[in-house]
C-alpha positions as CSV (number, residue, x, y, z in Angstrom):
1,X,-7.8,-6.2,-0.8
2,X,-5.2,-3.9,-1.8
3,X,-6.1,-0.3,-4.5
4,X,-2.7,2.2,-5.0
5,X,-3.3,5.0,-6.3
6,X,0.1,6.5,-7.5
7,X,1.5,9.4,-10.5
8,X,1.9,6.3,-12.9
9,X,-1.1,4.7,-12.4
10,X,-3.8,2.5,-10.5
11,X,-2.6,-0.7,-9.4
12,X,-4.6,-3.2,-7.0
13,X,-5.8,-6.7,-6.1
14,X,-9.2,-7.8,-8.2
15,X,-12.3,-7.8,-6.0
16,X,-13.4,-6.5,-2.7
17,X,-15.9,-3.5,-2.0
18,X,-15.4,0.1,-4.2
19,X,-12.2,1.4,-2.9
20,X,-10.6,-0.9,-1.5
21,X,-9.3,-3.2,-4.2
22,X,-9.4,-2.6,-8.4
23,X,-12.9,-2.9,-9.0
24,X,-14.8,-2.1,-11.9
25,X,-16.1,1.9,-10.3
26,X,-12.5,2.5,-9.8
27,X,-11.1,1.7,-13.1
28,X,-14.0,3.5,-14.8
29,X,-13.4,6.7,-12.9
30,X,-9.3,6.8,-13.0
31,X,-9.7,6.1,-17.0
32,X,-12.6,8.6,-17.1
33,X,-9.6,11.0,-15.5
34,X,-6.5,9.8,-18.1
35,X,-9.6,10.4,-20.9
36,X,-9.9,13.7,-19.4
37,X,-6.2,15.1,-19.2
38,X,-5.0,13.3,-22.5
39,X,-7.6,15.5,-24.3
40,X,-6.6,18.6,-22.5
41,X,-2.7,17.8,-23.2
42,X,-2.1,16.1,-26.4
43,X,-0.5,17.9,-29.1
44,X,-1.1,15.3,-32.2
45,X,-4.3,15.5,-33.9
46,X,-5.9,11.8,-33.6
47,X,-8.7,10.7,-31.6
48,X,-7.0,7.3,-30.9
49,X,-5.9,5.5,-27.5
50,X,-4.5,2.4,-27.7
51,X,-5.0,-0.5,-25.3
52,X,-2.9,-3.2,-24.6
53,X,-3.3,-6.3,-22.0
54,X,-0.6,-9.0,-20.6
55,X,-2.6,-12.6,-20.2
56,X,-4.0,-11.9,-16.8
57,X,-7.0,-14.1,-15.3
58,X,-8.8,-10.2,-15.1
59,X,-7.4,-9.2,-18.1
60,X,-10.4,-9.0,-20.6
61,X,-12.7,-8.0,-17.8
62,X,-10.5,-5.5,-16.8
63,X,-9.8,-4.2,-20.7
64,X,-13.9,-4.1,-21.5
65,X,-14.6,-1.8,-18.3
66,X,-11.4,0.5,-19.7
67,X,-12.6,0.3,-23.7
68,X,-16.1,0.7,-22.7
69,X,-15.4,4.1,-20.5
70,X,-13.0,5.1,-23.3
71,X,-15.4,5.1,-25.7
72,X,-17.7,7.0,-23.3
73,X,-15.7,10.0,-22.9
74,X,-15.6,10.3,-26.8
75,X,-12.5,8.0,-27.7
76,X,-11.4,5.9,-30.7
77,X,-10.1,2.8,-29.1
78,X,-7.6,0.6,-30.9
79,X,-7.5,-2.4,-28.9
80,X,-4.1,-4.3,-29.3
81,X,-4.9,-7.4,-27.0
82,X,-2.8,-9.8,-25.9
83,X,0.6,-7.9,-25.9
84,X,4.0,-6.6,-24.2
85,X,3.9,-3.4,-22.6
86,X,6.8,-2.2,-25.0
87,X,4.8,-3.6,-28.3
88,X,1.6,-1.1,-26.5
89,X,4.1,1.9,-26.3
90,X,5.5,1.4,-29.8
91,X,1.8,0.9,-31.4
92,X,1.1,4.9,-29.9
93,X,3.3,5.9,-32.3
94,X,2.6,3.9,-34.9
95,X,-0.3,4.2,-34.5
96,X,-0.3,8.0,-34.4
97,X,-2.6,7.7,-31.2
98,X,-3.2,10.6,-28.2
99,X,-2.0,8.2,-26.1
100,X,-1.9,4.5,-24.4
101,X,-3.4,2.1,-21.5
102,X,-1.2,-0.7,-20.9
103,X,-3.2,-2.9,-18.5
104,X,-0.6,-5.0,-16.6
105,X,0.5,-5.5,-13.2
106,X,3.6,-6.1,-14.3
107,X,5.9,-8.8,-11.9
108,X,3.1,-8.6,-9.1
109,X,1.0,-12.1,-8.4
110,X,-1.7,-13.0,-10.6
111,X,-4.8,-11.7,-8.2
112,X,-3.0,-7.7,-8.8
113,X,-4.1,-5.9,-12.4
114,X,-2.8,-2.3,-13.3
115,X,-3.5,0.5,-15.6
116,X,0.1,2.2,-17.3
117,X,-1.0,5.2,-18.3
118,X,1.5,6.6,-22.0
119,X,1.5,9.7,-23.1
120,X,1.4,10.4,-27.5
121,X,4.8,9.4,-27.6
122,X,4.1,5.8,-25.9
123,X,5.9,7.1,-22.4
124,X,4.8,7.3,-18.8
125,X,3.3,10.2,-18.0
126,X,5.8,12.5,-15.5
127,X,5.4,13.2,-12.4
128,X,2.9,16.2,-12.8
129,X,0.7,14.6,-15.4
130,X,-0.2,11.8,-13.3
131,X,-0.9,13.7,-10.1
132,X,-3.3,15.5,-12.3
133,X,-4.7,12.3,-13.2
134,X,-5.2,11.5,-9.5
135,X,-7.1,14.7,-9.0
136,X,-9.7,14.6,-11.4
137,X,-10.5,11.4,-10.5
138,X,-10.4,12.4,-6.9
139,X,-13.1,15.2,-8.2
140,X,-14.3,13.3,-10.7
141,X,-13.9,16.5,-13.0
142,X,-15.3,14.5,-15.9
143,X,-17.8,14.5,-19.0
144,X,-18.7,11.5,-21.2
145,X,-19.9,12.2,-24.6
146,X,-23.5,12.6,-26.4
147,X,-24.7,9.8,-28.4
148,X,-23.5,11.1,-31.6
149,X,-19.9,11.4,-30.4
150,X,-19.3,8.6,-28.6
151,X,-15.9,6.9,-29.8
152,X,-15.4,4.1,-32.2
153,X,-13.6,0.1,-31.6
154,X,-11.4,-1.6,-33.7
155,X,-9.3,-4.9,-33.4
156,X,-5.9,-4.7,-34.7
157,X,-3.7,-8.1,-33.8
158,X,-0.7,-7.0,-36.1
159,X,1.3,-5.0,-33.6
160,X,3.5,-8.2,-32.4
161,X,4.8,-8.6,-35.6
162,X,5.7,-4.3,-36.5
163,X,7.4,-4.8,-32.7
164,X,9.6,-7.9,-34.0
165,X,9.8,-6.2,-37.5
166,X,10.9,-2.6,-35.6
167,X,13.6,-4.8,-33.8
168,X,15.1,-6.6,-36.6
169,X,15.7,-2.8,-38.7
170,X,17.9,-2.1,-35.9
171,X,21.8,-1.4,-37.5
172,X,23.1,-3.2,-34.1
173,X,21.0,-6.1,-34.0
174,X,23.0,-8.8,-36.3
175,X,20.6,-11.4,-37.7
176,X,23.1,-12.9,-40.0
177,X,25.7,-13.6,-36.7
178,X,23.1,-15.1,-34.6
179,X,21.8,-16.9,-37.6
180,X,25.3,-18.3,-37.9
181,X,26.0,-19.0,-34.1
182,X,23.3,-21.3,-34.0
183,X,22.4,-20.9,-30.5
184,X,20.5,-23.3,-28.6
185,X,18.0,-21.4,-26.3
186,X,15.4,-21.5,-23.5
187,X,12.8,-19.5,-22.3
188,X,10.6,-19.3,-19.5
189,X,7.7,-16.7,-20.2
190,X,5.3,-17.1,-17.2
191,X,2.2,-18.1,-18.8
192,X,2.1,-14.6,-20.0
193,X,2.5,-12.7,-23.1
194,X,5.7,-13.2,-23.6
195,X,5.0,-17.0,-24.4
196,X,3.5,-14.9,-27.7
197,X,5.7,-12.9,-28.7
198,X,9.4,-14.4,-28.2
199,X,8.8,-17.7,-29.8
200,X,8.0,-15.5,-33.4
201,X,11.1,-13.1,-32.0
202,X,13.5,-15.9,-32.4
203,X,12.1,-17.3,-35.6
204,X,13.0,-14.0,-37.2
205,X,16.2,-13.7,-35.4
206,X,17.0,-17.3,-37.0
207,X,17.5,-19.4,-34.0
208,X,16.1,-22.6,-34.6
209,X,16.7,-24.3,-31.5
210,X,14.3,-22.8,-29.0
211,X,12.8,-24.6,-26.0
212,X,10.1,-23.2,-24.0
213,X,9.2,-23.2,-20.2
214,X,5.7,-22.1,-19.7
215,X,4.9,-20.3,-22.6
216,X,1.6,-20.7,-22.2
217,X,-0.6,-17.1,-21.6
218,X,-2.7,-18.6,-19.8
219,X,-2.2,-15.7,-16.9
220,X,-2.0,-18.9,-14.1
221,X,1.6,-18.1,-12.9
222,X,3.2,-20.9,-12.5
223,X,5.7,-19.3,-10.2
224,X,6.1,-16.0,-8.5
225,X,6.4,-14.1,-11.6
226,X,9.8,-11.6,-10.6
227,X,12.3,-12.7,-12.4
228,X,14.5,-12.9,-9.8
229,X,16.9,-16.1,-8.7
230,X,15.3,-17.2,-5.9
231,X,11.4,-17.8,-8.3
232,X,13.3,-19.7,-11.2
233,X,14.6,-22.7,-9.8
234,X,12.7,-24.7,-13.2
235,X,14.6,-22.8,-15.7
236,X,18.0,-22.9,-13.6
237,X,17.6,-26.8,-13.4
238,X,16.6,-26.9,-16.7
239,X,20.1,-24.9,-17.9
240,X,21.6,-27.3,-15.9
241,X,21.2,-30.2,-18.4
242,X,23.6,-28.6,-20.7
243,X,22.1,-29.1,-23.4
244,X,21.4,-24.7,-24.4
245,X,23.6,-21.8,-24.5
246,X,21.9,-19.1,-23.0
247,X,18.0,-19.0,-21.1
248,X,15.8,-15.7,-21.0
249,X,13.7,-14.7,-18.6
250,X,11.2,-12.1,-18.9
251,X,8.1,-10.9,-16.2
252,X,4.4,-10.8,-17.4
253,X,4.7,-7.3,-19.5
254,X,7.9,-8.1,-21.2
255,X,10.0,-5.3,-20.1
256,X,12.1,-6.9,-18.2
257,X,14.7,-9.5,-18.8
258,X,17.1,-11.9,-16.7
259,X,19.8,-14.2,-18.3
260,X,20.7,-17.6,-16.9
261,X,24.4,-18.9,-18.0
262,X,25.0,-22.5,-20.0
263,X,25.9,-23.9,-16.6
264,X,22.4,-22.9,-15.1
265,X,24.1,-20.4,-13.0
266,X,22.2,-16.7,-13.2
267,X,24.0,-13.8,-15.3
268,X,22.8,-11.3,-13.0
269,X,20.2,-9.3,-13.6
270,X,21.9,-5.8,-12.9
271,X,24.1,-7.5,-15.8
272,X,21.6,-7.4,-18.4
273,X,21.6,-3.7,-18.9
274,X,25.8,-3.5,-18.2
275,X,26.1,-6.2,-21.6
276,X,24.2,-4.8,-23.9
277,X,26.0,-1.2,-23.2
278,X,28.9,-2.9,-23.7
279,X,28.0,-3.6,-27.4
280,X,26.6,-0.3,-27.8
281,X,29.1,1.4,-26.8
282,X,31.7,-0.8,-28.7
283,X,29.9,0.6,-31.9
284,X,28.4,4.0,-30.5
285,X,30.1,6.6,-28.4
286,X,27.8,8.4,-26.2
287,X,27.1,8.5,-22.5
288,X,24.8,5.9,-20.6
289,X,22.5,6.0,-18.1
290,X,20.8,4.3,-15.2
291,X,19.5,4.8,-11.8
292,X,20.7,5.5,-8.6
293,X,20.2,2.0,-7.4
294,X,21.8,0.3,-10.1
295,X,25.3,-1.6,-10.0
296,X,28.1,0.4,-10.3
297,X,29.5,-1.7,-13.1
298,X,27.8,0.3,-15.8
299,X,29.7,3.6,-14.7
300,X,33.4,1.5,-15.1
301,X,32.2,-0.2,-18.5
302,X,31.0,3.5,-19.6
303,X,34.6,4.8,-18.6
304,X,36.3,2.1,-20.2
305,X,35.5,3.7,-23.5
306,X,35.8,7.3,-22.5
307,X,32.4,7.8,-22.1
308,X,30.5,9.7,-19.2
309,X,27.9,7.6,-17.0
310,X,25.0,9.8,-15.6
311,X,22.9,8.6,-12.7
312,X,18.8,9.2,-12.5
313,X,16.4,8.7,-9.1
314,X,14.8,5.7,-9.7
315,X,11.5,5.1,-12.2
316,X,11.5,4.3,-15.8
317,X,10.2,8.1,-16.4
318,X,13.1,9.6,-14.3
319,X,15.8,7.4,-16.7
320,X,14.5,8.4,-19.8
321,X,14.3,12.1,-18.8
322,X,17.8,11.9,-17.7
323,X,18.8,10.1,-20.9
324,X,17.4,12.4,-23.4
325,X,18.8,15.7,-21.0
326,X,22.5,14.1,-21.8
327,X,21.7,12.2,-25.1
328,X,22.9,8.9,-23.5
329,X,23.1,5.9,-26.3
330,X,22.0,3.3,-24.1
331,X,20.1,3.5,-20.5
332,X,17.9,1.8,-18.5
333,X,17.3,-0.3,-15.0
334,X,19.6,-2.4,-13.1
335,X,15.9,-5.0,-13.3
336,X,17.1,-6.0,-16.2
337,X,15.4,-3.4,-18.1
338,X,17.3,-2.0,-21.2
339,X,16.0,1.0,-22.7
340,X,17.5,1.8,-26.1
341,X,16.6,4.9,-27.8
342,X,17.6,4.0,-31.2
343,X,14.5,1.6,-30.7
344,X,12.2,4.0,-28.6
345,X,12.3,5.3,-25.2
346,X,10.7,2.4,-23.2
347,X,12.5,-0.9,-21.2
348,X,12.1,-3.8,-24.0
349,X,13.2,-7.2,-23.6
350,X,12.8,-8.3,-27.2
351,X,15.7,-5.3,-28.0
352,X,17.5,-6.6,-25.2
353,X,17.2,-10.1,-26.7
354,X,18.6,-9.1,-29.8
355,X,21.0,-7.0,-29.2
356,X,22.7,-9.6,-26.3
357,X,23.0,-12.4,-29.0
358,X,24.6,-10.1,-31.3
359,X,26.6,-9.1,-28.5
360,X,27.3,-13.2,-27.8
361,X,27.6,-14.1,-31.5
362,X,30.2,-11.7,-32.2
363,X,32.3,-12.5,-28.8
364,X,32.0,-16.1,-29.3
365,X,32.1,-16.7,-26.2
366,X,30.1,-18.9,-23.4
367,X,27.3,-16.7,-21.9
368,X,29.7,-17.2,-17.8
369,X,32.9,-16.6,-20.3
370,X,30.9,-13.2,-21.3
371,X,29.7,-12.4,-17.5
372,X,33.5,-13.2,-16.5
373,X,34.6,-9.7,-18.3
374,X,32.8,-7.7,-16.7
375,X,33.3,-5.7,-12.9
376,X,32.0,-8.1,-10.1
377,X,29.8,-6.6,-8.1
378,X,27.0,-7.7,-5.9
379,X,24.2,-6.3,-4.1
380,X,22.6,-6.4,-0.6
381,X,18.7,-5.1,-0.3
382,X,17.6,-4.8,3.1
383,X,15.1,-2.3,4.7
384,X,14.7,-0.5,8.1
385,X,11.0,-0.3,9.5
386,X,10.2,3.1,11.3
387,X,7.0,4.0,13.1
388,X,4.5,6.6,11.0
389,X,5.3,9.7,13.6
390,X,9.2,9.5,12.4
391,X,10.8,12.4,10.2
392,X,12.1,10.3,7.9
393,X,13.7,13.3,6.1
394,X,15.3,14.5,9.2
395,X,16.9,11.2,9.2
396,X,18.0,11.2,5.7
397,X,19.6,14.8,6.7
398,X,21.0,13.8,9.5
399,X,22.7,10.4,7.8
400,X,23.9,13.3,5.1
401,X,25.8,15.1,7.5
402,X,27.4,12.3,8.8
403,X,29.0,11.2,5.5
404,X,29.4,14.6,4.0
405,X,33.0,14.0,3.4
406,X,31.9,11.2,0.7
407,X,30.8,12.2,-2.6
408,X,26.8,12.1,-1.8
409,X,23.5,12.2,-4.6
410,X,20.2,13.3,-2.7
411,X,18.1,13.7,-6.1
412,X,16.8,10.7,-4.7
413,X,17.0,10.1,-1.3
414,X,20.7,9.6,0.4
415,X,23.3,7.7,-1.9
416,X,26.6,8.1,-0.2
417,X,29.2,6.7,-2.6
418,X,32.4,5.4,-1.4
419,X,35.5,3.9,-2.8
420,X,34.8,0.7,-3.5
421,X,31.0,0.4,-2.7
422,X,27.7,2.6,-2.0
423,X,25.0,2.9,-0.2
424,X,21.3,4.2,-1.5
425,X,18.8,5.1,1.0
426,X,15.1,5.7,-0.1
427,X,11.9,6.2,1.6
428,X,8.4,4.8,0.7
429,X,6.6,7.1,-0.4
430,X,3.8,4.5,0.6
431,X,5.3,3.6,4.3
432,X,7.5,4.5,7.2
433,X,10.4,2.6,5.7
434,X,13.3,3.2,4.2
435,X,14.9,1.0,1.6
436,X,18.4,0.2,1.8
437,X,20.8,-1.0,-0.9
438,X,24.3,-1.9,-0.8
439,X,26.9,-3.0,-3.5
440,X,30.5,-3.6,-3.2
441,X,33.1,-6.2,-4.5
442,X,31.5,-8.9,-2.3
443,X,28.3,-10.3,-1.0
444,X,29.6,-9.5,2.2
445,X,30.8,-6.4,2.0
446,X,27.8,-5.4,0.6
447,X,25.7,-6.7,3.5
448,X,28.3,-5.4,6.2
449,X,27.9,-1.6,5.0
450,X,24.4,-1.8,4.5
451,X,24.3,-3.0,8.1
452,X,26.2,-0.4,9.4
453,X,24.2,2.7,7.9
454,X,21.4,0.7,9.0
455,X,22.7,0.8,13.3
456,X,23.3,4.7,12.2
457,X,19.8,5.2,11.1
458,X,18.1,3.2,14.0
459,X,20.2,4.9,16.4
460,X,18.9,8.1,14.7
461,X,15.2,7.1,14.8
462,X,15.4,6.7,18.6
């Protein structure tokens, strides 16, 4: 049994003993402590937290233990149900709430649940808010309310549909194009709550031909649920027939979202984010941002119209802190997350979605004809295992040194940027490891300079 305890929330496996996985005690004493800071922090005068769930087996246990304690410490709950963890951070707003609880595990297997903890504006808490979290839990510096404060319930299954609605009012997503293209699509939604949501997105978008690849939320994964290449082997297959244009892929929560091509071939995922720029920015000057471990090819696409790309340390919170410092236009995760302020401050497939087949419908070209354009890159991610008594950071310092005559980023561990490829190294903040990922202008380049920082750092660690 797995619990982590971490700034943006609890994660863990379901079951075990207190403690040790996410149990009941513990998600009644870590909401007791988001109940807790929220009231001490929020600046908008509502009594409202929202609550939002993706279609996990645990899911409706795990939302009645987190309503039930809200309602304790004094809260209004408006419970949102089955829905994406971008539909939960929009309804804050909407909603006027204090604040959100998006409970999702997001791509991990279906025994692992989560709690996302948003702040009034349906963001992550930062850095400081959610280690203050972790300490009133740790103290459990909490008081639940008398009987004739205790907080209110209501059911409100209307969210899906303002998300959708919020989508379509963009100026850059063009209904009337991709009404016209006629696209033939696929989808394969996990058997989560994208299954919901996507089939209603593309009815509004107008695409009529839409076939679907486990759209059930039933929360039984039918495959590892990362949308990553090596987990959708159906969908690829499936593309493979010939008989669609494009295929979207999205994890459990929805914030995510891979491509596959009309030949069944995969877009990329660092590609998602580097497309949909590309439209922005055809339309809307501004800078662009995304995080140290993304592909360089959103930094050449940014140049290409003038523009200045601006890199974060990695985590959704760090790239939207970053974008709103330099007012970027367009931002977001080489995942396959896409975060679009003109839309809100979160990564949302559905305004990836939309704002891709605009992109596609006014290029009118094939989805590889569209990838073609574009920089190639490709990325190595490998890892180097330490023992728990190494200085990891004297390593990192050391490595710095070394390649001081590169240009070099240590707002997040070491990125040492060459030429024609980089190298990011990271440590777990959870583990003696550090991560290491390459990029350069082929697979094998990419591996062979990942391997060699790799000899440097072993050779350190001795």
């Amino acid at each position: 049994m797995t619990l982590i305890k971490s700034i943006s929330g609890i994660r863990g496996t379901i079951g075990g003993s207190a403690g040790e996985g996410l149990n009941p005690l513990d998600i009644v004493k870590f909401t007791s402590a988001y109940a807790t800071l929220i009231r001490k922090t929020c600046t908008v005068k509502s009594n409202k937290i929202v609550v939002g769930r993706d279609a996990r087996l645990s899911g409706e246990m795990v939302k009645n233990v987190v309503v039930g304690t809200l309602m304790g410490m004094g809260w209004d709950v408006v419970d949102i149900d089955l829905a994406s963890t971008p539909t939960t951070e929009l309804a804050v707003t909407m909603e006027g709430a204090s604040g959100g609880i998006i409970l999702t595990a997001s791509h991990n297997p279906k025994q692992w649940n989560a709690l996302k903890l948003l702040n009034e504006k349906g963001e992550f808490l930062n850095k400081e808010e959610g280690n203050e979290v972790l300490r009133i839990a740790e103290a459990e510096a909490f008081e639940y309310a008398e009987v004739d404060k205790l907080g209110t319930y209501r059911k409100d299954l209307t969210y899906n549909q303002k998300h959708i609605d919020s989508v379509l009012a963009l100026d850059l997503v063009d209904v009337e194009a991709i009404r016209k293209a006629d696209f033939h699509v696929a989808i394969d939604c996990v058997n989560s709550v994208g299954g919901i949501i996507l089939p209603q997105l593309f009815e509004a978008l107008g695409v009529k031909h839409v076939e679907k690849l486990y759209c059930e939320p039933t929360g039984n994964f039918q495959h590892n649920p990362e949308p990553l290449e090596k987990n959708l082997g159906d969908i690829m297959n499936l593309m493979k027939a010939g008989k669609n244009d494009v295929a979207f892929v999205v994890d459990p929560d929805v914030d995510r979202l891979a491509i596959i091509c009309e030949d069944g071939r995969m877009y990329g995922e660092e590609y998602t984010l580097v497309s949909v720029a590309d439209y922005i920015l055809k339309h809307t000057p501004g800078s662009t941002v995304s995080n140290l471990s993304s592909t360089r090819a959103l930094r050449d696409v940014t140049r290409k119209y003038g523009q200045e790309y601006f890199a974060s340390a990695v985590g959704e919170v760090n790239v939207t802190t970053k974008m709103k410092e330099v007012g970027a236009v367009i931002g977001g995760e080489g995942n396959g997350g896409v975060i679009y302020p003109a839309s809100h401050y979160g990564r949302d497939a559905l305004v990836g979605i939309a704002l891709f087949l605009s992109h596609l419908a006014h290029e009118g070209k094939k989805v590889s004809e569209l990838r073609a354009t574009y920089p190639a890159y490709f990325m190595a991610k490998n890892r180097v295992d330490l023992t728990p008594d190494t200085d990891v950071d004297a390593i990192l310092a050391k490595v710095k040194e070394i390649y001081k005559n590169e240009e070099i980023n240590d707002i997040d561990g070491v990125k040492i940027d060459f030429p024609e490829k980089w190298v990011h190294l990271r440590k777990s903040n959870t583990e003696p490891i550090i991560r290491v990922y390459s990029e350069a202008h082929t697979q094998e380049e990419a591996e062979e300079i990942g391997q060699q920082i790799m000899k440097v750092i072993a050779e350190l660690a001795k």
